[in-house]
C-alpha positions as CSV (number, residue, x, y, z in Angstrom):
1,X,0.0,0.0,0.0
2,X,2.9,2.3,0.7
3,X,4.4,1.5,-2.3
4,X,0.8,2.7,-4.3
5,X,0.7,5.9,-1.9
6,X,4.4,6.8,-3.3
7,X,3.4,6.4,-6.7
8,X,0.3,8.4,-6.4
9,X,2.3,11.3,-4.9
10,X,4.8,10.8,-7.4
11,X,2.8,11.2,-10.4
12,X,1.0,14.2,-8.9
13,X,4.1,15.6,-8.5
14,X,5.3,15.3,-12.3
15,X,1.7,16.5,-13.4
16,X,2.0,19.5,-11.4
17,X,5.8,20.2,-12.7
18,X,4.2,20.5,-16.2
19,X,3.6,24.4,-16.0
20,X,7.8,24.9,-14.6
21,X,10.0,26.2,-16.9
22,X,12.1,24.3,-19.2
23,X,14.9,21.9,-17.7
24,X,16.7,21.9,-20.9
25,X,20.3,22.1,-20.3
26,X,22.9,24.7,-22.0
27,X,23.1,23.4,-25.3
28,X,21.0,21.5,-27.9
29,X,17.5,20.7,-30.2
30,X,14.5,19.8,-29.8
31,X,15.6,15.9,-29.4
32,X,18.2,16.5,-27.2
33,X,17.7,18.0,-24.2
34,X,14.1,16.7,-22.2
35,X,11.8,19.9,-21.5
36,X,9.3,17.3,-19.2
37,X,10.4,16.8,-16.0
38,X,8.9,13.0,-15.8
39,X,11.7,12.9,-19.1
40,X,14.2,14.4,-17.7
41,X,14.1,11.7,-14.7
42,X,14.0,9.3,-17.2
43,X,16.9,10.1,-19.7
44,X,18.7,10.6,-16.9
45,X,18.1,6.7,-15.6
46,X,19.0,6.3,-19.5
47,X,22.6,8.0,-19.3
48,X,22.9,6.3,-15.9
49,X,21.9,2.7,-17.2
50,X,24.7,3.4,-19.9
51,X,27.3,4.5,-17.5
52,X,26.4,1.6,-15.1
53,X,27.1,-1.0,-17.9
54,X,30.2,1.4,-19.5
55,X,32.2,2.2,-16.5
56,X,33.9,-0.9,-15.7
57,X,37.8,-1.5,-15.4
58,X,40.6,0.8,-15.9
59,X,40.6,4.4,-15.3
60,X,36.8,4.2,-15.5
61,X,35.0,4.8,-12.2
62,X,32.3,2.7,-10.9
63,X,28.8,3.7,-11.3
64,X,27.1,0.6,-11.2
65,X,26.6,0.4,-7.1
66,X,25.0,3.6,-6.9
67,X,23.2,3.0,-9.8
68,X,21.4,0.2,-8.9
69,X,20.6,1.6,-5.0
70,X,18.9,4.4,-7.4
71,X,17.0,2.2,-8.6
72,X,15.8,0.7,-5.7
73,X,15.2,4.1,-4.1
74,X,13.1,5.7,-6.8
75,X,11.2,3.2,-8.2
76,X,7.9,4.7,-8.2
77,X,9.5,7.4,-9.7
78,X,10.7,5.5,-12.2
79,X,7.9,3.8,-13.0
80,X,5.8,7.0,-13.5
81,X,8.7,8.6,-15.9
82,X,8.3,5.5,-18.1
83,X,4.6,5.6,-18.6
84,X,4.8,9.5,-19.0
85,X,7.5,8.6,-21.8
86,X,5.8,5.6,-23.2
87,X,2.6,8.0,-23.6
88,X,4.5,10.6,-25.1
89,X,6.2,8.7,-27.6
90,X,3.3,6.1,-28.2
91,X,4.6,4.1,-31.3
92,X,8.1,5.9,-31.9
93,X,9.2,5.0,-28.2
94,X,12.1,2.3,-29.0
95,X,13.1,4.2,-31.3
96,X,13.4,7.7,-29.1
97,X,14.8,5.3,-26.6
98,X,17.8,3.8,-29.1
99,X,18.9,7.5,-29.9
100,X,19.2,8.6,-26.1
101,X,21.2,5.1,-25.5
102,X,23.0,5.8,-28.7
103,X,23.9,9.4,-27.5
104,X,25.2,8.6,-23.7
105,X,27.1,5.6,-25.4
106,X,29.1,7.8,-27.6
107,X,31.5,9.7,-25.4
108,X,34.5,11.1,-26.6
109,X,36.1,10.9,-23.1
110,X,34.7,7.6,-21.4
111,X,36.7,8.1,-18.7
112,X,35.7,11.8,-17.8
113,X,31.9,10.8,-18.2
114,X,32.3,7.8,-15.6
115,X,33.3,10.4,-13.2
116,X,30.6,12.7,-14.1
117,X,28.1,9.8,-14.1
118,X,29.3,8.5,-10.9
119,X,29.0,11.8,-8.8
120,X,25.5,12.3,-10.4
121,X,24.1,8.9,-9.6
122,X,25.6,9.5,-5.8
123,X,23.9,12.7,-5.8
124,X,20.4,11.2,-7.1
125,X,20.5,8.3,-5.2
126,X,21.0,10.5,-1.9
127,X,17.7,12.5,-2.8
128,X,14.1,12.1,-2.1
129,X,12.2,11.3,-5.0
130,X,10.2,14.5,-4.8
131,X,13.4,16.1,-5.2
132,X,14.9,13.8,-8.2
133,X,11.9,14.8,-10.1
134,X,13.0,18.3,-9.5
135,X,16.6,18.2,-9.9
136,X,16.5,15.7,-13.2
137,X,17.3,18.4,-16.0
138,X,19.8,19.9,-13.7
139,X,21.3,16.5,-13.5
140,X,21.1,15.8,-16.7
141,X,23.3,18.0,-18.1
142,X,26.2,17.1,-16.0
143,X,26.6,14.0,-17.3
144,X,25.2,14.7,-20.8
């Protein structure tokens, strides 16, 4: 029941965001920088799924601990962000989702992104939810 309660509070939260302004970062199109905050939580779990799987081994630091404690953390969170970008997208989904993969999995400097990816997914897993969902875009575009 918790869990349900979370959610609920969760998507209320990302609903009532939708008015905010932008959370695109610096630089970029249309394509490239989320102006949702319910997509900016989730191509941020995108850039850290890719830096959890990427950052293994020499002179790449770790991401995948903190990584998968985010998950844990802000499921619900999550969750919601998927449906939201699931809606949005309706039929092009997979294929919006292979360009962000795409994207984070093209660094020029593997290395310096691990760091960056590593001291984001600290930061987000150390956050409540409510705040995630506010910090996302913010987020974002330190690792992106």
């Amino acid at each position: 029941m918790r869990g349900l309660l979370t959610a609920a509070a969760v998507l209320a939260l990302l609903g009532g965001c939708a008015g905010r302004p932008d959370y695109r970062a610096v630089r970029g199109g249309a394509d490239r920088y989320p102006a949702a905050p319910s997509e900016a939580v989730w191509h941020l779990r995108v850039g850290l799924n890719v830096a959890a799987l990427m950052c293994k081994g020499r002179g790449r630091t770790a991401v995948s601990g903190a990584y998968a404690r985010l998950l844990g953390r802000h499921r619900a969170l999550l969750d919601a962000a998927y449906r939201a970008e699931q809606r949005r997208h309706g039929g092009g989904f997979d294929q919006h989702q292979t360009r962000i993969y795409n994207r984070f999995a093209n660094q020029r400097d593997p290395a310096a992104f691990c760091r960056r990816a590593a001291t984001v997914a600290a930061h987000a897993t150390a956050l409540s939810s409510a705040a995630l969902a506010q910090q996302a875009g913010k987020l974002l575009g330190q690792i992106d």
